[in-house]
N, C-alpha and C positions, 0 to 999 in steps of 0.2 A: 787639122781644124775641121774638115768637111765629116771624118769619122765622129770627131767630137760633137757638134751640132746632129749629123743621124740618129747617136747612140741616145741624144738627149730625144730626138723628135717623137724616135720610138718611146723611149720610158713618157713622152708626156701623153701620147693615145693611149697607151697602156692604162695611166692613171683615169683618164677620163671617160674610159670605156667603163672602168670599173666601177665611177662615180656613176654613171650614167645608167649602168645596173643596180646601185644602191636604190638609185632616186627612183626608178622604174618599178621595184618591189612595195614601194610607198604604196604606190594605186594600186596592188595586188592583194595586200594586207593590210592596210588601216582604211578601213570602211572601203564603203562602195561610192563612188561616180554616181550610179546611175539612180541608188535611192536618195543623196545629193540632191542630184536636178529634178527628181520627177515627185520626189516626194514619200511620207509611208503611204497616202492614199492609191497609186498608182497600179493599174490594172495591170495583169502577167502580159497581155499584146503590148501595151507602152513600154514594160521593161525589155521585152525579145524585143523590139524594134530599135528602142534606142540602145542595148548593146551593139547589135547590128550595124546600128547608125556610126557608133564610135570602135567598130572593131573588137568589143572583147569578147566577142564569140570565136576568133580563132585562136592556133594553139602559142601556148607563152612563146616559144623563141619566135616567132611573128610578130605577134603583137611586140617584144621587145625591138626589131629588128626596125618597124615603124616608128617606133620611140624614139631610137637613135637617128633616122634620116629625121624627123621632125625638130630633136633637140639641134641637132646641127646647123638648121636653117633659121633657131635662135624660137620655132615654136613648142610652147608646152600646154597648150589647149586654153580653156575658156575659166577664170576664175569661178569655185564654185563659190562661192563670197559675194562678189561685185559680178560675177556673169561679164566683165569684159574680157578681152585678150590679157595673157599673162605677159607677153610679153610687152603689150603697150604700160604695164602697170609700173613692168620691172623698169622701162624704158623712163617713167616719169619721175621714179625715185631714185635710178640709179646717180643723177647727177646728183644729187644733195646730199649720197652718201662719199664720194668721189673727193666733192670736195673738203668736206668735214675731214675726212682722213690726208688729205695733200694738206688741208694747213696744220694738223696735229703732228704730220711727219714734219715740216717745216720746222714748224715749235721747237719738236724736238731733237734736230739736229743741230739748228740754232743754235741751242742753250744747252744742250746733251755734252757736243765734244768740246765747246770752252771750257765747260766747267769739268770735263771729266782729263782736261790736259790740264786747269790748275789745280787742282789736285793731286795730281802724280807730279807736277813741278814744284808743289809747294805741299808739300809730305807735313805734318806734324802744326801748320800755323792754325789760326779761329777759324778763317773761314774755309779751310778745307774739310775743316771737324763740322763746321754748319752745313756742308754742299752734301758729305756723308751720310750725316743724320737726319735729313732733308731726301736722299736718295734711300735709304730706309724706310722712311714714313710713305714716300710713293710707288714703293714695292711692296708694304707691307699692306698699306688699304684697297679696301676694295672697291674699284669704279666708279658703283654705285653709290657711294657713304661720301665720295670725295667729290662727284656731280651734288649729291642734297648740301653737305656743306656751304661749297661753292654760289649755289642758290638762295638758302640762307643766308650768305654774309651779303654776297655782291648784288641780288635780286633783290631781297626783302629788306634784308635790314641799309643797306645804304643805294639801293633803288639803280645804281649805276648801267646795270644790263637786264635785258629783260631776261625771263626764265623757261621760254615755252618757243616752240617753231622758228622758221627760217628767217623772218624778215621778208623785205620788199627782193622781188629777183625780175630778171630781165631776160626773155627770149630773145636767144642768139639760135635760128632755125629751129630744129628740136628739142636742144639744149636749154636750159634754165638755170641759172648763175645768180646769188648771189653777193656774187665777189666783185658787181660793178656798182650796186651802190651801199650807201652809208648803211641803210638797216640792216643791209646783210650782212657787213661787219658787225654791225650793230649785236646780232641775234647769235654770231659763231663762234663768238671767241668764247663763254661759257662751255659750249661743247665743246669746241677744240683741246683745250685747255684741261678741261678733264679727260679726255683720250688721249692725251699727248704724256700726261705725267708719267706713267708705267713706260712708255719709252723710251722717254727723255734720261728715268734714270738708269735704264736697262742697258740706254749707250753710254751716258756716263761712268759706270762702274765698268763698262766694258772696254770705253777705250783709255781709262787708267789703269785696268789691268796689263791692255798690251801696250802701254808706255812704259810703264816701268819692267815691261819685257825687253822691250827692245834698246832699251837705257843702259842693258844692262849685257848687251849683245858687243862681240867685238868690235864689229865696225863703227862703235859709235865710239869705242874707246881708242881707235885709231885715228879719227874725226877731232876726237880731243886731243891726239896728240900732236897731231897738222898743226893747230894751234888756233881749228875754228873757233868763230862766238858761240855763244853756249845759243844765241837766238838760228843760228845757221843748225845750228849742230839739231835741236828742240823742234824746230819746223822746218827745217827743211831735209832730213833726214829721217827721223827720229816719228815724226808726223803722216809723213807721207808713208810711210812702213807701216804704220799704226793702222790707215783708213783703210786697209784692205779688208781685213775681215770684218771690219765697222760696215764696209757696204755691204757686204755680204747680210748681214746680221739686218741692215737697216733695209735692205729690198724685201727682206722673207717677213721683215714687221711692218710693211705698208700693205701686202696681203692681209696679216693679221691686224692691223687697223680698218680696212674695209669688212672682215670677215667680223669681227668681234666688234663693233661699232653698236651693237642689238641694243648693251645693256645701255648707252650712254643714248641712244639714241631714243630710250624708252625714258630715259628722266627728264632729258629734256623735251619729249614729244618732238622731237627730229622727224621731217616729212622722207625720210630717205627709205634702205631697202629691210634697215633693221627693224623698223618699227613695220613692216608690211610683212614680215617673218612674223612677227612678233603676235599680228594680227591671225594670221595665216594658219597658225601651231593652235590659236585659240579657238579657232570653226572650223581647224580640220581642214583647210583647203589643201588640198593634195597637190595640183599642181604650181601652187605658187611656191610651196615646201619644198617640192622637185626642182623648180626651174632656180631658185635662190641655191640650192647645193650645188646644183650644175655650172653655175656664174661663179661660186667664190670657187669650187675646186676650178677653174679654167684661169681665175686672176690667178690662183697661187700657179699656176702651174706654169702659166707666162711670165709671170714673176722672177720663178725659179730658173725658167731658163735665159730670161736675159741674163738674173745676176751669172748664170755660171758663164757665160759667151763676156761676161765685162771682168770675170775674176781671169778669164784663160786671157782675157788680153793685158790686163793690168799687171796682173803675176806672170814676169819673166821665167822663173822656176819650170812652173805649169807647163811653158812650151817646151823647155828642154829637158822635162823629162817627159813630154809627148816622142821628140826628138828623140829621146838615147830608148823609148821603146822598141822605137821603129827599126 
């Protein structure tokens, strides 16, 4: 176990040293910092002083070398946009993207493995033919056509939600929520909603693909011969074999609900970390560009290692063939 957790510790610096070089070449090659801040008017003393000032008069693996003790300590310099700190920026939108993505994965686990177990339990009836054709159409549209829709019907035409920002939210210390009062439900459920579809039916079809895997596995045919209920045999066997790789699938897509949040957060003018990318790509700000790649590659990368620390504990397998390595 402790080999296992290492071999992961390394591959996750590995990953992020490597992001961390990606994001670091941004301000090496797409424009300049220093004619940014200072301007085209700017005398040759102002520009040697304020490289100076920030370092990019020494040689690249230094200057990358400062990068990295900087991004580690959570800084990535001064927005050239807004002139605040990047990190108080990232710090004020990251909750609202956090949460938009925790009630879209909700959503969609919710509604994802009901419907993707009556389905595989009820093979051929209407409404599995409806749950299908329905997990079809939110595979096949695209985010953005299923947010405008969604607007149109529920915003405009029958007024029920509104179509634009967060709602009322409440400070709890730094943090901004919200999910304590009414407008904030009020304002999330159209963007949840459309984040969550592509999910919802990515776990649906996925965990009726491995129902009717595991249905079809001996031990369920020996389960049947005991002379279990088909409800014993269905979830408590049959279910609980299923949810393994469903977690797996469903931790690596709460990353990619944080990471891919941009476009939905751009329909609905979501105050989160998508729409400050989104801003960020439009003027060029270089380090909000950097420090936004360096936070989602660190969620996925956390991500990935809890899920694989909760599949090695989950799957008995996993340990016994750690064991017969050894």
């Amino acid at each position: 176990m402790i080999a296992f957790v290492l071999r992961r510790l390394i591959q996750a610096v590995i990953v992020m040293v490597t992001v961390a070089f990606i994001a670091f070449l941004l301000f090496q090659y797409v424009g300049d910092p220093v004619v940014f801040l200072l301007g085209q008017d700017a005398t040759p003393e102002q520009i040697r002083e304020l490289r100076e000032g920030l370092g990019l008069d020494k040689p690249f693996f230094v200057q990358f070398w400062h990068f990295l003790a900087n991004a580690a300590q959570g800084e990535f310099g001064l927005s050239l946009r807004q002139g605040s700190k990047v990190s108080r920026l990232i710090g004020e939108r990251f909750p609202a993207t956090l949460e938009l993505a925790l009630v879209a994965a909700v959503l969609a686990l919710v509604i994802g493995i009901p419907m993707g177990v009556y389905t595989a339990l009820r093979r051929g009836t209407f409404m599995s033919q409806v749950f299908m054709t329905v997990s079809l159409l939110g595979v096949s549209l695209p985010t953005f056509l299923i947010g405008i829709l969604l607007i149109l019907v529920f915003a405009v035409i029958l007024g029920w939600f509104p179509s634009f920002g967060r709602g009322e939210t409440v400070q709890l210390g730094w943090w901004s929520t919200g999910l304590l009062t009414l407008k904030g439900w009020h304002h999330i459920v159209l963007p949840a909603i459309t984040l969550a579809i592509f999910q919802l039916t990515l776990i649906m079809r996925l965990v009726r693909a491995e129902m009717l895997e595991v249905l079809r596995t001996d031990y369920i045919k020996f389960a049947r011969a005991r002379g279990l209920s088909n409800r014993a045999i269905h979830f408590g066997h049959a279910l609980k074999n299923t949810l393994v790789p469903v977690m797996t699938i469903t931790g690596l897509q709460l990353g990619g609900l944080i990471a891919f949040a941009i476009i939905t957060e751009s329909v609905f003018q979501w105050p989160g970390m998508g729409l400050l990318f989104i801003q960020a790509v439009t003027f060029a700000d270089i380090p909000v560009m950097a420090a936004y790649l360096c936070l989602i590659a660190l969620i996925f990368v956390v991500i990935n290692l809890v899920v694989d620390l909760l599949y090695f504990v989950v799957d008995p397998r996993l340990r016994v063939g750690k064991a017969g390595g050894h």
